[in-house]
N, C-alpha and C positions, 0 to 999 in steps of 0.2 A: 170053284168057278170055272175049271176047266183051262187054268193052268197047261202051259208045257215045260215041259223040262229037257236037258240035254244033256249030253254027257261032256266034260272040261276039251273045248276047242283047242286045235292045237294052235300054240302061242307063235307070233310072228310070223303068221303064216297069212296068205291072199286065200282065201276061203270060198267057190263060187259059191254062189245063191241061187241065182235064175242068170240065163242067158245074159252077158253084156254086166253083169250086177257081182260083186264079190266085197265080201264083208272081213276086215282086220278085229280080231277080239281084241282091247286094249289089256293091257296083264294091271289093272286097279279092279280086281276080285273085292267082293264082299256082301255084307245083309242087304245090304243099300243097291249094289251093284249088281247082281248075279255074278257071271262069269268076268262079265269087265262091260268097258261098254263097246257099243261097234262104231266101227267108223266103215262106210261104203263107199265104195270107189264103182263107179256109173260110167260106161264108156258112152262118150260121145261123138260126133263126127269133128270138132275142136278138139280129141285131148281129154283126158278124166275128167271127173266132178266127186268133189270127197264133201261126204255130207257126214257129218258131225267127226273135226278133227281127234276127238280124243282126248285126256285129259292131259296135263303138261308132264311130257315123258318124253328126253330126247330118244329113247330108242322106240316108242313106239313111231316119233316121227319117220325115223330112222323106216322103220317096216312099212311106211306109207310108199315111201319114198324109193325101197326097192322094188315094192309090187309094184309101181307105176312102171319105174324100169326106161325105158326110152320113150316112152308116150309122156307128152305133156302133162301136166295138171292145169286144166284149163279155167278151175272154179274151185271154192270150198263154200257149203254150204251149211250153216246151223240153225238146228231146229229152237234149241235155244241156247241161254248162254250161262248156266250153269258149268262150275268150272270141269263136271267130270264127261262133259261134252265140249267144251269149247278153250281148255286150258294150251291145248295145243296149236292154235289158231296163229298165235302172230309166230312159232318156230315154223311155221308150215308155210308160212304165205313167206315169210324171208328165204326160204329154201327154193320155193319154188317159182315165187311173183306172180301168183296167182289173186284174181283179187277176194273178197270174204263179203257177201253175201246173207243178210238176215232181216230180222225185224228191225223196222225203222226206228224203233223206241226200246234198245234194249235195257235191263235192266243194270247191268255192267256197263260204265261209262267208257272205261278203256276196251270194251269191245265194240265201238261204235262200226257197223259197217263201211266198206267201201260202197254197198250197191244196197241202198237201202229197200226193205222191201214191207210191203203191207198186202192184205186181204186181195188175195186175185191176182199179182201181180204175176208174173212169169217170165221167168228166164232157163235158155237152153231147153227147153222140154220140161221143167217144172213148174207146177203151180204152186202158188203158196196160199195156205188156208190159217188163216189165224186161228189158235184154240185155244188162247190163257185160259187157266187154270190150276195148273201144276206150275205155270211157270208164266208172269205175265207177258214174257217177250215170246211165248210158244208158236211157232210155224209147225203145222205138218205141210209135206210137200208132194201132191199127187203128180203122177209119172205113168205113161205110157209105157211100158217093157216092151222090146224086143222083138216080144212073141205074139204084141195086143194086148198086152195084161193091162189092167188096170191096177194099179198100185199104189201105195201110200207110206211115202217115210214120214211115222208117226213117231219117232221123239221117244218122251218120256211120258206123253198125254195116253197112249193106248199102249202096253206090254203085253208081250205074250209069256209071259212068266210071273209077273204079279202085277199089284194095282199100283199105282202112284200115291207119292206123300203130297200134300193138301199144304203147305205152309206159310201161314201169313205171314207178312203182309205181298209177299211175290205171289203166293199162289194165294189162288178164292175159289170157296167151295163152289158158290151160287154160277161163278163161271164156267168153272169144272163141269158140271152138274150140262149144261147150256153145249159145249164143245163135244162133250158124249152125244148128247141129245141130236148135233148137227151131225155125225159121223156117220147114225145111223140112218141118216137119211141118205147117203150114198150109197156105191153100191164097187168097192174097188173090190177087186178078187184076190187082196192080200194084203198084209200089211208088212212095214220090214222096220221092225220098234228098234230102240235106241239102244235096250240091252233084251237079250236072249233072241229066239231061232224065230226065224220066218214065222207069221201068223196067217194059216188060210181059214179062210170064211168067218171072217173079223168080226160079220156086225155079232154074231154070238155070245163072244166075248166080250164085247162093247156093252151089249144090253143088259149083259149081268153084271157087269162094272157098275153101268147105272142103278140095275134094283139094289145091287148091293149095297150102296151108300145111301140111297132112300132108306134101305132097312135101318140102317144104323142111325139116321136120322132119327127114327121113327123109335129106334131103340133108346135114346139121351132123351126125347121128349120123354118118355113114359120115366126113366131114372127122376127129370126135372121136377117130372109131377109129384115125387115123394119129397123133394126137399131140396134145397140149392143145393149145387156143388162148384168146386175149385175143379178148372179143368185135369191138375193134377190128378186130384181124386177120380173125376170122374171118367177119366183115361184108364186109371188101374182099375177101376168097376168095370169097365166092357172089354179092357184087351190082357189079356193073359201073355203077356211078352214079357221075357226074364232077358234079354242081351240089350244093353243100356242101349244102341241105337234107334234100335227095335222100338223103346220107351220112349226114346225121344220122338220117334214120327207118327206113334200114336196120339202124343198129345197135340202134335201141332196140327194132325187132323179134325181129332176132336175141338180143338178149338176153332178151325177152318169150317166147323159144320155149326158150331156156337155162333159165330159172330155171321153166319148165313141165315139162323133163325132170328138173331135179330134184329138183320135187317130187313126180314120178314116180319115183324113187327112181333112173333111168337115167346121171346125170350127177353128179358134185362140182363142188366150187367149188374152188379151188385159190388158193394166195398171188397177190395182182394182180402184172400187170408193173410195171418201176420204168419204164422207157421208154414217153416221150409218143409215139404211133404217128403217123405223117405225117399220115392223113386228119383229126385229131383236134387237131396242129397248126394246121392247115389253115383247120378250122372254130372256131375259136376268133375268126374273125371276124366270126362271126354273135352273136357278143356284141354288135357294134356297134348292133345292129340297134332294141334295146330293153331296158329292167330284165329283161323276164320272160326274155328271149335272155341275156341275161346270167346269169340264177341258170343255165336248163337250159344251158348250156354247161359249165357249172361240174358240174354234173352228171354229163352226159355226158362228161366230160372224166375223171371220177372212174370212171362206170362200164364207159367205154371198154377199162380196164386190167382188168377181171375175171377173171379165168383158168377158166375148167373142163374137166374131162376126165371121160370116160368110166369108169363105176365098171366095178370090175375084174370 
């Protein structure tokens, strides 16, 4: 899909981008992550703007905090509030008194903003565009550069290094699906995603993001048409991923595209399996990981077993 890739940023470092624009890699590398995620710091005529603080790491706050240097931090802003974006949020606003900036309805109660924001709204030189679907509390935020550019910090809704996980019940396909759709009707000369390197001439990317999940779509209906399946199953029938995260975000795609055909009236739901499915055995060692790996395993483990089939 045309994909970028980059070679390991160096850590701790203020990294430019474009004029006025320099991007922190957080050091939370991994499948889920690429290199880490970024956090940007936007020169303003007030003082910084750091848009998505990072995940909860005193020292990446630490590297926020030098590369600002004696310039204020006059904003932080989150696209959303997923905690490998927004964990670093309340060490960052204590350091600096800055206030935090996002969706008026997040989905994390203890991140409720100082300066709420919704569809249109603008502050400092950004706009906010709502685009749930990977994430219902999702802001991207268009931005004038420097130089005229037109711009967009797009989150985790558009990457230029891969596609986003779908996961119910925060994320929804049918929205997902609606937020592509609006993206490419713009027309910004870049995007600047949540993890990997600067995206130029985005809608590209964007439009195959979309065919691509239509296909897949289009690829579960025809599976359906042969016979019900348990989303577990029917995740290890279309994705070839062997590293248990890997499994786990195929299925909660798959299911993010299940419960979109049936609210298109295309699909049923049908009584769950009683049988734990191997991959699902599997990953139930990603509990190990953490509380929060522990509740969604319990989840996934639950909605692993979902059944639906093709309405007649």
């Amino acid at each position: 899909m045309g994909f970028l890739t980059e070679a390991v940023p160096p850590r701790h470092a203020a990294l430019k981008v474009l004029p006025g624009i320099t991007r922190i890699v957080a050091s939370n590398p991994g499948v889920m992550t690429y290199h880490g995620t970024n956090t940007y710091l936007v020169e303003r005529p007030d003082g910084l703007v750091v848009v998505d603080p990072g995940p909860e790491d005193a020292g990446h706050v630490a590297d926020i905090l030098a590369a600002a240097g004696t310039v204020p931090v006059s904003l932080i802003l989150l696209t959303h509030t997923h905690a490998d974006h927004s964990g670093a949020a309340s060490a960052l606003k204590a350091a600096c008194g800055a206030k935090l900036a996002g969706f008026a309805k997040p989905v994390r109660d203890e991140l409720a903003p100082d300066i709420p924001m919704g569809e249109g709204d603008k502050i400092n030189g950004f706009t906010a565009l709502h685009t749930p679907g990977h994430a219902a509390d999702h802001l991207c935020f268009a931005f004038i550069g420097a130089t005229g550019e037109q711009l967009l910090f797009s989150g985790d809704h558009v990457m230029s290094w891969s596609s986003s996980v779908v996961s119910p019940p925060d994320g929804d396909m049918a929205d997902y699906y609606r937020s592509l759709q609006r993206l490419l009707q713009r027309q910004e000369d870049a995007f600047l995603p949540g993890h990997g390197p600067l995206l130029r001439n985005p809608r590209e990317l964007t439009a195959n993001m979309l065919a691509h999940r239509q296909k897949r779509e289009a690829t579960l209906v025809m599976a359906l048409a042969q016979h019900d399946w348990s989303v577990a199953g029917l995740a290890a029938k279309l994705y070839a991923k062997q590293d248990l995260f890997l499994k786990a975000a195929a299925q909660r795609n798959v299911l993010a595209h299940l419960l979109k055909l049936k609210a298109d009236g295309m699909v049923k739901e049908m009584p769950p399996e009683t049988a734990e499915h191997p991959d699902n055995i599997a990953m139930a060692a990603l509990a190990a990981h953490s509380e929060t790996w522990r509740i969604r395993v319990a989840r996934m483990q639950r909605d692993a077993k979902r059944r639906f089939s093709l309405v007649a």
